[in-house]
C-alpha positions as CSV (number, residue, x, y, z in Angstrom):
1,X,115.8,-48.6,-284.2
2,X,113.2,-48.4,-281.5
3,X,114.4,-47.1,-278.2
4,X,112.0,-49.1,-275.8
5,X,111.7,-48.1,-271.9
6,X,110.4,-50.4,-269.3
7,X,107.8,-48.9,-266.7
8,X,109.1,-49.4,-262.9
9,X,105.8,-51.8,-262.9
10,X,107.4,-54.0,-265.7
11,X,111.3,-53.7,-265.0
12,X,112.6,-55.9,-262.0
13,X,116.2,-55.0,-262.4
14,X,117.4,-51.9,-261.7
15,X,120.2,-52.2,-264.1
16,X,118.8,-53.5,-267.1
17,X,117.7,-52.8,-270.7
18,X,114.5,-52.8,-272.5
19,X,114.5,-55.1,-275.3
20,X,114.4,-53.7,-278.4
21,X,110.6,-53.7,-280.5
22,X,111.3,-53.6,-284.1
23,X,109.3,-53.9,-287.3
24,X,110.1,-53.8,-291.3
25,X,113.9,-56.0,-290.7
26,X,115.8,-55.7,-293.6
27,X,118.9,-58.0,-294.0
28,X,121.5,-55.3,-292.7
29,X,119.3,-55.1,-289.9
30,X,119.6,-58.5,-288.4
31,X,123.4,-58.7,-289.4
32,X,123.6,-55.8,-287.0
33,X,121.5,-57.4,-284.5
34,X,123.2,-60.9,-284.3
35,X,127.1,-59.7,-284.9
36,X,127.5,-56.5,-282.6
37,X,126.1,-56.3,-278.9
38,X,128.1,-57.6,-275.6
39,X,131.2,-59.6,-276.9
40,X,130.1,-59.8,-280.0
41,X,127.3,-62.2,-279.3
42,X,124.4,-60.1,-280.5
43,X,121.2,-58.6,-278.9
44,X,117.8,-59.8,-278.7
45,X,115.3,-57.9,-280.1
46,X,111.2,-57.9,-280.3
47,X,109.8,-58.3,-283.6
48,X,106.0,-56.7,-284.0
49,X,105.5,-57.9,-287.6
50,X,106.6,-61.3,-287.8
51,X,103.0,-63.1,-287.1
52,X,100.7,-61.1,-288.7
53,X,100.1,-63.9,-291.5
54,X,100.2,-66.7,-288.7
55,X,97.3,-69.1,-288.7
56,X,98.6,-70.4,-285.1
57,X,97.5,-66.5,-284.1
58,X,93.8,-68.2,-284.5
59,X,94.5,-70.7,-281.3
60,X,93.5,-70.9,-278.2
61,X,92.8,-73.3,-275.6
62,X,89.6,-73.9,-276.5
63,X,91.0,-75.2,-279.8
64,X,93.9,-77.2,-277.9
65,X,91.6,-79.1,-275.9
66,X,89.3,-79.7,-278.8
67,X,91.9,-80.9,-281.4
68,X,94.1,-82.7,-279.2
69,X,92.6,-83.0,-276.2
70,X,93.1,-86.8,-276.0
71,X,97.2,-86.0,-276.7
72,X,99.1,-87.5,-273.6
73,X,101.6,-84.9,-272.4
74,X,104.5,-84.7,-269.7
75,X,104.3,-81.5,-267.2
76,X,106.9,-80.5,-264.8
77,X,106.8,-77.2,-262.5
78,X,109.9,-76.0,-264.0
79,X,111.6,-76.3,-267.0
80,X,114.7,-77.7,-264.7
81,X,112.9,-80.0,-262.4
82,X,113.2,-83.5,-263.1
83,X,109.7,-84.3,-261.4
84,X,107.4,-84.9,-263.7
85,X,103.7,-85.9,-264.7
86,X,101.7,-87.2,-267.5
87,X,98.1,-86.4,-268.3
88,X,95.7,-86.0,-271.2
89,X,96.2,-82.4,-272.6
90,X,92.3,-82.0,-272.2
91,X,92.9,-82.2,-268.3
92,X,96.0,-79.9,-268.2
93,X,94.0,-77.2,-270.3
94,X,91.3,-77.2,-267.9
95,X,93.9,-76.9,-265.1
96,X,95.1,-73.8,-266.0
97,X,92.2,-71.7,-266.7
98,X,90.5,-72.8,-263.1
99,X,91.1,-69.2,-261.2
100,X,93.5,-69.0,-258.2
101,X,96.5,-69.8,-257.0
102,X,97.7,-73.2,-258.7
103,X,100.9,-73.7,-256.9
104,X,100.9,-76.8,-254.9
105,X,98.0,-78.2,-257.0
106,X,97.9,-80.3,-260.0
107,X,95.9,-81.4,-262.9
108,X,93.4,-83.4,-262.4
109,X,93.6,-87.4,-263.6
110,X,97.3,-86.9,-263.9
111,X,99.9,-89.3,-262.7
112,X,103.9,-88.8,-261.7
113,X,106.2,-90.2,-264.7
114,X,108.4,-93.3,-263.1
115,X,106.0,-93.7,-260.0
116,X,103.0,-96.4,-259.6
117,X,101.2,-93.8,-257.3
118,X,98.0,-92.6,-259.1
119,X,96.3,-89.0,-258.4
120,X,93.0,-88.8,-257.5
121,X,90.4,-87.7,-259.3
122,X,90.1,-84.6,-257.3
123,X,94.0,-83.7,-258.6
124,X,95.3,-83.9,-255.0
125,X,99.0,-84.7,-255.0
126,X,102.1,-83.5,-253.4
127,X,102.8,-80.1,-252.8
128,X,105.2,-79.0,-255.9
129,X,107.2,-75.6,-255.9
130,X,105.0,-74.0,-258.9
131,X,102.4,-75.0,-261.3
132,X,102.8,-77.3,-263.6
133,X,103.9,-76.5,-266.9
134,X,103.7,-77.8,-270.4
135,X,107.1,-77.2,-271.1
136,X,108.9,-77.8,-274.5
137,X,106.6,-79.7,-275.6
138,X,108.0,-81.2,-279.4
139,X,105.6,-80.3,-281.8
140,X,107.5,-82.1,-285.0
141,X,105.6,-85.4,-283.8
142,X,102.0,-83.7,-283.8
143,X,100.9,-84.1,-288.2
144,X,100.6,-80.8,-289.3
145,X,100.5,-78.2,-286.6
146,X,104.1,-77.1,-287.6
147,X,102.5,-75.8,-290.7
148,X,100.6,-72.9,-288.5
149,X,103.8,-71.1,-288.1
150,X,107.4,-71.1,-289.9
151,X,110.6,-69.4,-289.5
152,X,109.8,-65.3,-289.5
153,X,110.2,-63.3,-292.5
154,X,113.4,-61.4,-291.9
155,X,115.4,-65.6,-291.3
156,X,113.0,-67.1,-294.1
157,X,116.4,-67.2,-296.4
158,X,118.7,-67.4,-293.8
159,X,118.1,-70.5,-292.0
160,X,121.2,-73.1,-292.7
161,X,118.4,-75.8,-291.1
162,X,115.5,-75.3,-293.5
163,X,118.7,-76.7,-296.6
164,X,119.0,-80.1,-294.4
165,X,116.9,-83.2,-295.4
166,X,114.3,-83.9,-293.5
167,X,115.6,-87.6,-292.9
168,X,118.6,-86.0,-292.0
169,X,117.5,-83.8,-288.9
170,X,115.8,-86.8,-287.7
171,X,118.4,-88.5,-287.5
172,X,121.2,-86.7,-286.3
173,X,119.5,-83.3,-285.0
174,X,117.7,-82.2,-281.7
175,X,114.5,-81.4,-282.4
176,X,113.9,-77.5,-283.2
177,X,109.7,-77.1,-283.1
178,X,108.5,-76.5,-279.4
179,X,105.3,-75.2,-277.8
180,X,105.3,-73.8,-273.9
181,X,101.6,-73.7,-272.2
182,X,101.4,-73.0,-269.1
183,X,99.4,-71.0,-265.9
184,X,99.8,-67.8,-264.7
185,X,103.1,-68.3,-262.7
186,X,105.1,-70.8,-264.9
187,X,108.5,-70.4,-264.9
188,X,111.7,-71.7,-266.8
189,X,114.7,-70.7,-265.1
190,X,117.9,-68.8,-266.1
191,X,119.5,-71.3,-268.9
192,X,120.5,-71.1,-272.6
193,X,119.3,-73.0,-275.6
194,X,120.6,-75.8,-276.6
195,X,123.4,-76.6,-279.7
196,X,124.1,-72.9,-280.0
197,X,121.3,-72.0,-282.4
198,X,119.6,-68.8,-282.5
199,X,115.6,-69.0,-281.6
200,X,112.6,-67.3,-281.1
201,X,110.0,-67.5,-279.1
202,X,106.8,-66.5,-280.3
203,X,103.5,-65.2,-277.9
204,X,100.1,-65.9,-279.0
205,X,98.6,-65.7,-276.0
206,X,98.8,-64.5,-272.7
207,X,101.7,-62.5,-271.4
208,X,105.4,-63.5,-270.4
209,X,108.1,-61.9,-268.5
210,X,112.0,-62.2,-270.1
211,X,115.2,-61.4,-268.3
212,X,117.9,-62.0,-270.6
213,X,122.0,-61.8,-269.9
214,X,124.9,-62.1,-273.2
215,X,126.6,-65.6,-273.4
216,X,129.8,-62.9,-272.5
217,X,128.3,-62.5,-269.0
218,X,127.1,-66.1,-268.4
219,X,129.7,-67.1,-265.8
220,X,128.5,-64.4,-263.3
221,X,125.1,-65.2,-263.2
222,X,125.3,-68.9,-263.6
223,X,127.4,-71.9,-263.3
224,X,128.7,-72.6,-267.1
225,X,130.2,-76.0,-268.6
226,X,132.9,-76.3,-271.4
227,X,130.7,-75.9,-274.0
228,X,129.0,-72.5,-272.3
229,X,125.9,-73.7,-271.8
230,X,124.6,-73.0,-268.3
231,X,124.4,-76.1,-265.5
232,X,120.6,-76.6,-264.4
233,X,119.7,-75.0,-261.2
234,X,122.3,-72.4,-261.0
235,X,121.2,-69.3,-262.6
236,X,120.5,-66.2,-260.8
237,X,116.7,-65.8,-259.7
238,X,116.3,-62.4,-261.2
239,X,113.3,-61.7,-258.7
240,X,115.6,-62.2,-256.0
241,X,119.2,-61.6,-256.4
242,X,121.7,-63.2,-254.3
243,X,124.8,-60.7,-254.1
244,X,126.7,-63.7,-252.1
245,X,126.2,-65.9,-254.8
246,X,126.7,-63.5,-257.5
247,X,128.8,-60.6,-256.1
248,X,129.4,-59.6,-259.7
249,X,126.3,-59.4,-261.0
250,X,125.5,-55.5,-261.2
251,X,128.6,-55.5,-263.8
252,X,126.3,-57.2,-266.2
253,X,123.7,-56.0,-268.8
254,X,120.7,-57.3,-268.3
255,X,117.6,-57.0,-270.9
256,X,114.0,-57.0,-269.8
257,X,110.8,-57.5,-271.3
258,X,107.4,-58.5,-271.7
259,X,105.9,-60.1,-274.8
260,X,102.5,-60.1,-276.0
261,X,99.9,-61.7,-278.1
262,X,101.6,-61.0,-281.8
263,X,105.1,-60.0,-280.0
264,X,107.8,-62.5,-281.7
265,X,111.3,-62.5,-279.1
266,X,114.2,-63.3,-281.3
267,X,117.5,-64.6,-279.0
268,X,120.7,-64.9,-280.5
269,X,122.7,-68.1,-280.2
270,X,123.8,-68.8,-276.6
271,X,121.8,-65.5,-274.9
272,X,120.8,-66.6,-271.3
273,X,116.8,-66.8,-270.5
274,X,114.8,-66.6,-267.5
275,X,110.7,-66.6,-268.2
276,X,107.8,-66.1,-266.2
277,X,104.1,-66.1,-267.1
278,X,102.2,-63.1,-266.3
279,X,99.2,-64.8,-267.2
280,X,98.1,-68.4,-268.7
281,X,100.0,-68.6,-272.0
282,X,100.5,-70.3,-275.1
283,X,104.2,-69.6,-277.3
284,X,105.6,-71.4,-279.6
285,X,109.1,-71.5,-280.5
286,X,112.0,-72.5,-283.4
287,X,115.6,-72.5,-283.8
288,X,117.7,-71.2,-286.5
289,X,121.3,-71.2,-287.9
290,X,123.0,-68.5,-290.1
291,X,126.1,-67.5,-290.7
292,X,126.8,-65.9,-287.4
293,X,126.6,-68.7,-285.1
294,X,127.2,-71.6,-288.1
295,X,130.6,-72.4,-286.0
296,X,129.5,-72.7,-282.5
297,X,126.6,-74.9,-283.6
298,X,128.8,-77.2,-285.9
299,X,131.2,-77.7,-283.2
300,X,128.5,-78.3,-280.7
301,X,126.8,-80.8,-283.0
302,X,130.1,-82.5,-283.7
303,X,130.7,-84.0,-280.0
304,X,126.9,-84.3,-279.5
305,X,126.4,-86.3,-282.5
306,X,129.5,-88.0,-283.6
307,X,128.7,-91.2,-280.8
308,X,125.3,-91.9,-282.5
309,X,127.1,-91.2,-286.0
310,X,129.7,-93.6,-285.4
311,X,127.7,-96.3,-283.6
312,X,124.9,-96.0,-286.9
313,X,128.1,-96.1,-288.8
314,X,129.9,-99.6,-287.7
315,X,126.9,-101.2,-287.3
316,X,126.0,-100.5,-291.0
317,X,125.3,-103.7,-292.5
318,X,127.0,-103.7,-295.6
319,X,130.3,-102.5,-293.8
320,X,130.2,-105.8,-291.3
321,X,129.4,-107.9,-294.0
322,X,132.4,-106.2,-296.4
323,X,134.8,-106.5,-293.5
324,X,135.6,-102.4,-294.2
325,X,134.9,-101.2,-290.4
326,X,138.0,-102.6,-288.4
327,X,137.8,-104.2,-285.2
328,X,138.1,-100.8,-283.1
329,X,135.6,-99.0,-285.1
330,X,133.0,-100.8,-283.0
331,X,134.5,-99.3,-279.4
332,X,134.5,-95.7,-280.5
333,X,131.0,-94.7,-279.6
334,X,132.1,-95.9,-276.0
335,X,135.1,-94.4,-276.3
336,X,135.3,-91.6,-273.3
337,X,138.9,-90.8,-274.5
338,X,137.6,-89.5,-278.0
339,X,135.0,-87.6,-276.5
340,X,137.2,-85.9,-273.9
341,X,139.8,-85.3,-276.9
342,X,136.9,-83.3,-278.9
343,X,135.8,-81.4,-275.9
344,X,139.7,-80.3,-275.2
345,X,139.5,-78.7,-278.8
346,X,136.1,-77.3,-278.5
347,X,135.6,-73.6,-278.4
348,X,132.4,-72.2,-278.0
């Protein structure tokens, strides 16, 4: 396996780990990967050959604002803020390749989500922490641009999602296609992915700054829930440490890296994530389930889904009209008690 080294230019931790580049995964390979590392929860590694046969490697934002440039899309300045905007993807693009410093400025035409107030056409608005980002955005609703890249070759077989029907993830699942665009200085704080799965995320243009901590380390670096996944807002800022709030956070293992046009990230279910553009960006991103984190993710889906399951279940029509659901069927998606008995069983 490679044995990657971060320049003092590229490492902001003086602590941390390189992330791993690989190429040529064979099977054993990824077991390795995704069942040893820090508590068992596996290590993230870089893939260099994974895109080589993607026809999303052809984008660019020239192509973005061409093919859906009329696409309305909701920006925020951080993956965690819950200020947002909503613009024509045409404006955004040409946002964030206008040189200089775009923090404090936004995209021209745009508007805030839940406000009546209306930017100008010059794009003045309120002063926001960083540039806006197009954050997350779900692809699966976009006709056919999730046919421009697929699961990588080394989880082609592996994936437990790519067996489900189709009706079925749309009706029970969270949504597992995303695309991040964004400026130079975008940022997503330090948080994990949701439902437990594994996922990548993929650079095709641009370059991205990673700093990465085990789900065995979480708690000191961020506040955790029951279900491990971190609270919003919590994390440690990796560019600026706070020893008060963290006074344990030199006993971790940090990983570092930067990712490239072509470089694929691969995370491991529940690995922690803090990412930063070095430069206007486009990645895309999927989510995965194999046989390594197949419990935490069935668990996790159990108590997320099982209100909307039983609610789609009572109101069934043929079950009212049969008289098969009982009375107290129709209370249990309500129910806090059966939620707080799941979560009491829950182990992550």
């Amino acid at each position: 396996m490679d044995t990657s080294v971060l320049t003092t230019r590229e490492q902001w931790l003086p602590h941390s780990q390189a992330v791993p580049r690989l190429s040529g995964l064979s099977d054993a390979d990824v077991d390795e990967l995704l069942s040893g590392g820090i508590g068992g929860f596996g290590t993230p590694f870089i893939v260099t050959d994974a895109m080589a046969n993607w026809s999303c490697m052809q984008w660019s934002f020239d192509w973005f604002k061409k093919t859906y440039g009329e696409t309305i899309v909701i920006t925020s300045s951080s993956f965690e803020s819950d200020v947002r905007m909503r613009g024509r993807l045409s404006d955004y693009i040409d946002y964030i390749t206008e040189d200089g410093d775009l923090r404090g400025r936004v995209p021209r035409n745009f508007s805030y989500v839940g406000t009546e107030s209306q930017l100008d056409t010059a794009g003045a608005g309120s002063a926001l922490d960083g540039p806006q980002y197009l954050v997350s955005w779900d692809l699966e609703y976009l006709s056919g641009i999730g046919d421009h890249f697929h699961q990588p070759y080394f989880m082609k077989d592996r994936n437990l999602l790519d067996r489900l029907m189709p009706e079925t993830q749309r009706a029970f699942f969270n949504k597992h296609t995303f695309a991040f665009i964004g400026p130079k200085g975008s940022l997503s704080q330090l948080h994990n992915d949701h439902d437990h799965t594994h996922s990548y995320l993929a650079q095709i243009v641009g370059r991205k700054k990673l700093v990465l901590f085990s789900p065995a380390e979480a708690e000191l670096v961020a506040q955790v829930d029951p279900f491990g996944f971190t609270v919003d807002g919590t994390g440690i800022d990796p560019q600026n440490p706070d020893p008060d709030r963290f006074p344990r956070f030199l006993e971790t293992t940090p990983f570092e890296c930067v990712i490239e046009r072509g470089d694929l990230l691969f995370l491991p279910s529940g690995w922690l994530h803090y990412a930063y553009g070095l430069t206007a960006g486009i990645s895309v991103a999927r989510d995965s389930v194999d046989r390594w984190n197949f419990g935490r993710w069935f668990q996790s889906m159990a108590i997320t889904n099982l209100p909307k399951l039983a609610s789609r279940v009572v109101q069934h029509p043929s079950l009212q009209r049969d008289g098969i659901a009982p009375p107290w069927a129709d209370r249990v998606r309500n129910d806090p008690y059966l939620l707080s008995l799941l979560t009491s069983y829950y182990r992550p």
